[in-house]
C-alpha positions as CSV (number, residue, x, y, z in Angstrom):
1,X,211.8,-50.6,86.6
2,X,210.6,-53.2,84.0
3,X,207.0,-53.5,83.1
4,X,205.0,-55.9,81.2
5,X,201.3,-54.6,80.1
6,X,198.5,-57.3,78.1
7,X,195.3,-56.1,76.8
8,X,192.6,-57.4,74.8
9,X,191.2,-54.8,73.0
10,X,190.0,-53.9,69.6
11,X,192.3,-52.2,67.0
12,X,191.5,-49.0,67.7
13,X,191.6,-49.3,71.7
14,X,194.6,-50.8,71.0
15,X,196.5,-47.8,69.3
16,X,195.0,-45.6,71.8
17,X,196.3,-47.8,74.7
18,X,200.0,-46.9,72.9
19,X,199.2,-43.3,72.4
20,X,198.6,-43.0,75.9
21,X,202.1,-44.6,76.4
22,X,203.3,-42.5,73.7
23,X,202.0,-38.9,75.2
24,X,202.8,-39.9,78.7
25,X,205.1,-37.5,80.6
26,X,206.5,-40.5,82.2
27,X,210.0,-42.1,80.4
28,X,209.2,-45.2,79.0
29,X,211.7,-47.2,77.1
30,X,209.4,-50.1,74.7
31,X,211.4,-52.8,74.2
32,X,208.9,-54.9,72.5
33,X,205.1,-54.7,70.9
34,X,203.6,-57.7,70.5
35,X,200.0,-57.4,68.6
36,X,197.8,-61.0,68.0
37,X,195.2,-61.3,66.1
38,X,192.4,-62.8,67.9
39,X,188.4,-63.8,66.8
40,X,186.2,-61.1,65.7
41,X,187.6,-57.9,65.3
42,X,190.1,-57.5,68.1
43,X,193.5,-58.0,68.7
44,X,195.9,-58.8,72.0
45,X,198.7,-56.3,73.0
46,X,201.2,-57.0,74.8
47,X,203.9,-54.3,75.6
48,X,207.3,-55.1,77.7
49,X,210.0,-52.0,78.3
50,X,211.0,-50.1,81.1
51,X,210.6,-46.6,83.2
52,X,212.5,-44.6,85.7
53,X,211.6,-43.8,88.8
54,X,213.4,-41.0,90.2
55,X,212.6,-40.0,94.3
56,X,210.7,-37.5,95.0
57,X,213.2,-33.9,96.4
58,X,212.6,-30.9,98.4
59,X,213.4,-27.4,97.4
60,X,215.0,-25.5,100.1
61,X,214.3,-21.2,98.7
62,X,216.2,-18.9,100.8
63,X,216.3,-14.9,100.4
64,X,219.0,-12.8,100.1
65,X,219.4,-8.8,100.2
66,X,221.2,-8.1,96.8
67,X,223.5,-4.7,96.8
């Protein structure tokens, strides 16, 4: 599933905003980081990739006597 994010932010919320992508459990793949200066101190991000999406299962448990 292809994604594109834009923030405006300043530096620091910025590098958090990729830590977040960075620690996530979910699988992104960044294809591109994009990082503009802008007036007074902050800076836009904009972030295009892709994750997975996989549906959700059941787990069928059944016992069994073992001899």
């Amino acid at each position: 599933m292809p994604f594109e994010i834009g923030a405006r932010a300043s530096y620091a919320s910025a590098t958090e905003l990729l830590e977040v992508f960075r620690n996530s459990i979910r699988p992104f793949y960044v294809q591109r980081v994009i990082m503009t200066a802008t007036e007074k101190d902050t800076v836009e991000l904009r972030v295009i990739g892709k994750t997975f999406y996989q549906p959700e299962t059941t787990l069928k448990i059944t016992e069994e006597i073992v001899q």
